[in-house]
C-alpha positions in Angstrom: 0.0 0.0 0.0 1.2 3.3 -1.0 -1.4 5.6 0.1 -4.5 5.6 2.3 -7.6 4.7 0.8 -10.0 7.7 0.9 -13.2 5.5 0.9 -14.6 2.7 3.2 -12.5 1.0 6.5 -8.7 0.8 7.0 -6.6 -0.5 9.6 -3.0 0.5 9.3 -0.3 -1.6 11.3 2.7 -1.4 9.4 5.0 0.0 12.3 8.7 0.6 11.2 8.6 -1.0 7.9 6.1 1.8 6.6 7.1 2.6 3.2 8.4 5.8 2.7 5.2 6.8 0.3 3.2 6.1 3.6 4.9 7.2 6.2 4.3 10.2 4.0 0.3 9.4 3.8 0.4 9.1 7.7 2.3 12.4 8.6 -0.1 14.3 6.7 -3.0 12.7 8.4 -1.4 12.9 11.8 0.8 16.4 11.6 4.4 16.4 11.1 4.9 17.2 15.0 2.8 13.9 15.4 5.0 11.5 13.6 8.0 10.1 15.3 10.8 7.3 13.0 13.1 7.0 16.3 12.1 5.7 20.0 14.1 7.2 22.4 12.7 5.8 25.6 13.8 6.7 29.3 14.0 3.7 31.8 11.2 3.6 34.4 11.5 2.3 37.9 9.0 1.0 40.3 8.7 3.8 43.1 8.0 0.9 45.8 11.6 0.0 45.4 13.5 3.1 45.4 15.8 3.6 48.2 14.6 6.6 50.0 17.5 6.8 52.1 20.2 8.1 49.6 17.3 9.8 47.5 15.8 13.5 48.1 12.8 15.7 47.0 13.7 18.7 44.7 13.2 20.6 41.5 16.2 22.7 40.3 16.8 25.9 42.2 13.9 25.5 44.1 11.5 26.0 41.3 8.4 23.7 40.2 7.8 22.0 43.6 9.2 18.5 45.2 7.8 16.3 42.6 11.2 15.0 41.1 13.2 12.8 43.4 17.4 13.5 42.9 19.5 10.3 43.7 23.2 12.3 43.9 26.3 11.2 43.5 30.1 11.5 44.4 32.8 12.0 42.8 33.7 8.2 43.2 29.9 7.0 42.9 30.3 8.6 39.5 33.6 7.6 38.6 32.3 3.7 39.0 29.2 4.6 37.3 31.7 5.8 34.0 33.5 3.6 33.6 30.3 0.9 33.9 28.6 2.7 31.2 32.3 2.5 29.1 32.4 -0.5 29.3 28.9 -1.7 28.6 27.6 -4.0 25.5 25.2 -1.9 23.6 22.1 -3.4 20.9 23.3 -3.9 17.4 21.4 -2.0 15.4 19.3 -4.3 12.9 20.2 -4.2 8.8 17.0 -1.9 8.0 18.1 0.1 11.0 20.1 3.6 9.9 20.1 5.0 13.0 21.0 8.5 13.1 20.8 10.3 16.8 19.5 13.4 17.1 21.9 15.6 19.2 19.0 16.8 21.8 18.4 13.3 22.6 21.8 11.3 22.6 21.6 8.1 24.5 23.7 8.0 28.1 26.4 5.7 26.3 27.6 8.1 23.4 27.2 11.3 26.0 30.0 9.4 27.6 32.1 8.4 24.8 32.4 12.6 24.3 34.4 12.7 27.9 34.5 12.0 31.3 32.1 15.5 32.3 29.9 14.9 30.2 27.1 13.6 31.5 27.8 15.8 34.5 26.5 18.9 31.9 23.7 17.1 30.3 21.0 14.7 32.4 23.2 14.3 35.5 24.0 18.0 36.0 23.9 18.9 39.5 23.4 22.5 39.0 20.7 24.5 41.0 20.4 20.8 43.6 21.7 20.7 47.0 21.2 17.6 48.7 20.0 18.5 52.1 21.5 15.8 54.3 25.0 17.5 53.5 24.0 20.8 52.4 26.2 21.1 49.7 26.1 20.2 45.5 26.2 16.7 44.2 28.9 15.9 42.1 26.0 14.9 40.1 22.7 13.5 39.9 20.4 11.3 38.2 17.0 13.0 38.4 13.4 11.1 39.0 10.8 12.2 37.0 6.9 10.4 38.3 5.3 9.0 35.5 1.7 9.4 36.9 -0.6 11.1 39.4 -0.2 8.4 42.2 3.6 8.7 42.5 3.6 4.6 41.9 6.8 4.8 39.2 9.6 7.2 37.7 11.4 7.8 34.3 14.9 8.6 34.9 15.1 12.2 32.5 17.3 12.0 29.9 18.5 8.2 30.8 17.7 7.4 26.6 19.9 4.5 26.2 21.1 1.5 23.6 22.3 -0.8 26.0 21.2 -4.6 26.2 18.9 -5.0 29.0 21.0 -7.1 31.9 23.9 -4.3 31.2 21.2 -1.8 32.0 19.7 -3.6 34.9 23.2 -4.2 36.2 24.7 0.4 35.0 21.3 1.5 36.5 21.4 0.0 40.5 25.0 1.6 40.5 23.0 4.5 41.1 22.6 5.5 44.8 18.9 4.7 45.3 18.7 2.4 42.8 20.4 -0.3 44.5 16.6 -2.7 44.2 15.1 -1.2 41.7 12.4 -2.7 39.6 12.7 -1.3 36.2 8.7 -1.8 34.8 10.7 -0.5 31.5 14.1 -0.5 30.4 15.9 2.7 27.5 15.8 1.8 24.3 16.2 3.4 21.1 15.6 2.2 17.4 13.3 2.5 14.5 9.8 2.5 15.6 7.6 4.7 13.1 4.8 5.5 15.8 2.2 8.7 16.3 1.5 10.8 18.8 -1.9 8.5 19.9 -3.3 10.5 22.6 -3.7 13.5 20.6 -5.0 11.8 17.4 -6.9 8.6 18.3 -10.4 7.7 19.4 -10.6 4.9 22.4 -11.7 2.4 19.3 -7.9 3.3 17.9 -10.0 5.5 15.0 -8.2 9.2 13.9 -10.6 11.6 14.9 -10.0 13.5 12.0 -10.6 10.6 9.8 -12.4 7.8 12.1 -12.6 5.2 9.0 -8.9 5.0 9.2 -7.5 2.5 12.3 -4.7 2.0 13.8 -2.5 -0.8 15.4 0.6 -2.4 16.1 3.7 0.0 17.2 2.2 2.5 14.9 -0.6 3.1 17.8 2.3 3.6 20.5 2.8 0.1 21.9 5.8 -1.6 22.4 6.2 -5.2 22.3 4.7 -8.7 20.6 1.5 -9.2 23.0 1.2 -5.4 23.0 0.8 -5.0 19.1 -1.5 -8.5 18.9 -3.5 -6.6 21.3 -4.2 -4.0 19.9 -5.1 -5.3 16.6 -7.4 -7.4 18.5 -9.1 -4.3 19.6 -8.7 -2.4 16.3 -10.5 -5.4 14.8 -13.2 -5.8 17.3 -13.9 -2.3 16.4 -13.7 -2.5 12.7 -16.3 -5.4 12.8 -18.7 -3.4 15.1 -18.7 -0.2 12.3 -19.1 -2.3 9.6 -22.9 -3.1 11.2 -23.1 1.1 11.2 -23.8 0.9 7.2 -22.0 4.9 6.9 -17.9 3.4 6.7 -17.2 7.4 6.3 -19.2 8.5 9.4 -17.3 11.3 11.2 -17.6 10.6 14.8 -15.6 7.3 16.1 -18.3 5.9 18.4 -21.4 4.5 17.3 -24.9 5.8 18.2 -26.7 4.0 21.2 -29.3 1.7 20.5 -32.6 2.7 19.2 -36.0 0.7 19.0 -34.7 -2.0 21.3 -32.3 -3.5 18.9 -28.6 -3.9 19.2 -25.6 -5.7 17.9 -24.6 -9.1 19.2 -21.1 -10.8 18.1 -21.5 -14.6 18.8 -19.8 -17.3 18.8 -21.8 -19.0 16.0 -21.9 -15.5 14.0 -20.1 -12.3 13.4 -23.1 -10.1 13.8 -26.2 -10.6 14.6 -29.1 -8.0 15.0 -32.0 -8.8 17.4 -34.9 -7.5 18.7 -35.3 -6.9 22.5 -39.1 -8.1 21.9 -38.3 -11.1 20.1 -37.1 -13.3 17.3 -37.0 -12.1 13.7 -40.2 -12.1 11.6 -40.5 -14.6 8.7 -37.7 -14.4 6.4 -35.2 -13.1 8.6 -36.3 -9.3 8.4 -37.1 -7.2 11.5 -39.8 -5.0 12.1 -37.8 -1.9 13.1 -34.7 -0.1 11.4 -31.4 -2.0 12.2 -29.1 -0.4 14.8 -26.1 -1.4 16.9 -24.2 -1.6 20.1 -21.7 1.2 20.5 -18.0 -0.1 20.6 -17.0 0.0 23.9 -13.3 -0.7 24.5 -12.6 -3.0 28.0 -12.6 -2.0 31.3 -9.2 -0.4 31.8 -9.2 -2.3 35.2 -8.3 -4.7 32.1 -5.0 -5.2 30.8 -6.2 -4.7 27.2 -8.3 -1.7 28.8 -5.2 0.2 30.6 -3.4 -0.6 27.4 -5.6 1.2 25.1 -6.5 4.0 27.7 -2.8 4.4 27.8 -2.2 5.1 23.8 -5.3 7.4 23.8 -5.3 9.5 27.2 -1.1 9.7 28.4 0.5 13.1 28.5 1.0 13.6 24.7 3.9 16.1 25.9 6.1 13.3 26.7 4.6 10.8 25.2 6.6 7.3 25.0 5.2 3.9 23.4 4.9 1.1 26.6 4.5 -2.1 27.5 1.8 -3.3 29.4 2.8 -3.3 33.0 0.9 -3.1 36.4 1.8 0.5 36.6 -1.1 0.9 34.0 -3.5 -0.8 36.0 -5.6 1.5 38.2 -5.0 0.7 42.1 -7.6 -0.9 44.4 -8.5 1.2 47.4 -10.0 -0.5 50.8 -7.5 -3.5 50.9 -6.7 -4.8 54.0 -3.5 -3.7 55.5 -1.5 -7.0 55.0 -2.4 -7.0 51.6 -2.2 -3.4 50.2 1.9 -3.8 51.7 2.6 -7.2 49.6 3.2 -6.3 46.4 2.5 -9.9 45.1 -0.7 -10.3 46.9 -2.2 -6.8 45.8 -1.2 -7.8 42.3 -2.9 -11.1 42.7 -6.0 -9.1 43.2 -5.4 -7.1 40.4 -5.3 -10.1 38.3 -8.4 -11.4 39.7 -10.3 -8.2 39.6 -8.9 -8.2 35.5 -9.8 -11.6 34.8 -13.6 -10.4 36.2 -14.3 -7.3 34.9 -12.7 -8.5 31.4 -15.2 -12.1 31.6 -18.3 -9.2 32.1 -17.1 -7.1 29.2 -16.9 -10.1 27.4 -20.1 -11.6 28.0 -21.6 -7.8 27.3 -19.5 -8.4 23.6 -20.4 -12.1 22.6 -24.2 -11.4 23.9 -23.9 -14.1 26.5 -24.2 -13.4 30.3 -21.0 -13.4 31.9 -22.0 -16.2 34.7 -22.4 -18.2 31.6 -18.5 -18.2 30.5 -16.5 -20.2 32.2 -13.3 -18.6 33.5 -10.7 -20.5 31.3 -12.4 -18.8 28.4 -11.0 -15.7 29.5 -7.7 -16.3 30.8 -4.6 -18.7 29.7 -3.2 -19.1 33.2 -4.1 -18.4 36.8 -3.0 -14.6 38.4 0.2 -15.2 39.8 3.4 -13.0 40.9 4.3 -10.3 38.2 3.3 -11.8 35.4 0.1 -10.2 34.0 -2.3 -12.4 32.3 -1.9 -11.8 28.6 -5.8 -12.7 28.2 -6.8 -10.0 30.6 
């Protein structure tokens, strides 16, 4: 495909290997500004296993409020932490890969390879911090941006990196603070032809500007295998509800609610199939009243596949960054007993099990059978369990 079809239902999920002809298509749908060839992705860090200790609360010269977290460093804390990141494997770029970095976001590695200071006058500049316990500047610091509203994780600023992952788990806990730390994502940087989602995109994964065009795959803002599958399962479940709507060019990316009683039902033993709320189809098939259909309705984001998709179309679209699906999406439960709300494993055990519920309703809601009619292993591929989210959920 060279260009976007003006007419009827498309679902774009090329991702990297867009041809240059339609990465041209997609940048004028989406905006130039909206158009990114190039991840350059920050590791982010679990805030339950920070060490508070040798970490304090500060924005630079006392400006912006307390909400970044400084981890400093001394002169020798930095010196080990050089010659670490020296001496560190990096990714091979792949064959299709001409990776060319942009000198306002130069991964942690190559700011090293220009000298030992560096770093210390780009994202570990010290400048305008003074750690309280000492009073005095940091030789310098790695600073602690939160990644959402409830404080649960952070994006070390500026920490862009192309370093295999174990070399990054094993760099990054040289860091004072860091010594524990659960990275829920680790730097990376390559091709990834991806838009600005929550600027552009419907929940359904439509363009507003043009809702018959879809997206999925890294071009949404994903990142990884289960990620992309997933939303192209969405993206498809959508598709197959508009195509019921009869207007494929209809300019508004949620369909209408039901009128006269009737409403879409996707079965097992059919795609579609319309029905009346006061009974079975006349003679022949035909109904009575004018067709209609269930709106599309994306799942819970209590939901992996919800918090997913919430993710790509409601994020900061300032800073936005293509994820993985991590726990960190998933909205927190409130009222849990004591015992529980401290265990990480058990609080995300009942995450899992509130998923694997709320994504069994929204299914039955889809399918047109009552949820208490599903059995559970129809919605899930294995049992909630440590940190491994449920890919069905």
């Amino acid at each position: 495909m060279r260009e976007i079809p003006a007419e009827g239902l498309v679902l774009i999920a090329t991702g990297p290997l867009s041809s240059d002809a339609l990465a041209s298509q997609i940048q004028m749908l989406a905006g130039s500004e909206n158009l990114a060839f190039y991840d350059s992705i920050s590791p982010v860090v679990d805030a339950e296993t920070l060490n508070m200790e040798r970490i304090f609360s500060a924005s630079r010269y006392g400006k912006g409020g307390d909400d970044y977290l400084n981890c400093p460093l001394t002169e020798q804390e930095y010196l080990v932490f050089y010659e670490a990141l020296m001496s560190a494997e990096t990714v091979q770029a792949h064959e299709f890969e001409d990776v060319k970095f942009f000198e306002a976001c130069l991964p942690i590695e190559e700011l090293a390879r220009r000298g030992y200071d560096t770093l210390r006058f780009g994202p570990m500049k010290p400048v305008g911090l003074v750690d309280p316990r000492t009073g005095l500047q940091p030789f310098a610091v790695v600073q602690l941006r939160p990644e959402n509203l409830r404080f649960s994780s952070y994006n070390l600023v500026g920490f862009q990196n192309h370093l295999k992952f174990p070399e990054q788990r094993r760099i990054l806990r040289l860091i004072p603070g860091l010594e524990n730390a659960d990275f829920l994502r680790l730097g990376q940087i390559h091709r990834n032809t991806y838009i600005n989602s929550p600027r552009l995109l419907n929940p359904d994964l439509s363009f507003r500007r043009a809702p018959n065009v879809f997206v999925a795959g890294q071009l949404s803002g994903v990142e990884g295998y289960v990620e992309c599958i997933a939303t192209g399962l969405l993206a498809g479940l959508a598709l197959a509800v508009r195509t019921q709507d009869g207007d494929q060019t209809r300019t508004t990316g949620i369909l209408p609610v039901p009128e006269h009683g009737l409403e879409v039902r996707v079965t097992k033993s059919s795609l579609c199939e319309v029905e009346s709320a006061s009974g079975p189809p006349s003679e022949g098939g035909a109904h009575s009243g004018p067709k209609a259909v269930r709106p599309y309705t994306p799942p819970p984001r209590t939901t992996a596949l919800g918090s997913l998709v919430h993710y790509v179309t409601h994020a900061v679209s300032t800073h936005y960054q293509p994820a993985n699906i991590s726990f960190d999406l998933l909205p927190p439960i409130d009222g849990l007993p004591r015992a529980i709300a401290r265990d990480r494993r058990k609080r995300r055990e009942k995450q899992c099990e509130r998923a694997l519920a709320d994504f069994q309703t929204w299914l039955g809601s889809l399918v047109g059978i009552p949820s208490s009619e599903l059995s559970r292993t129809d919605c899930q591929e294995m049992r909630p369990g440590g940190s491994q989210l449920t890919t069905s959920s």
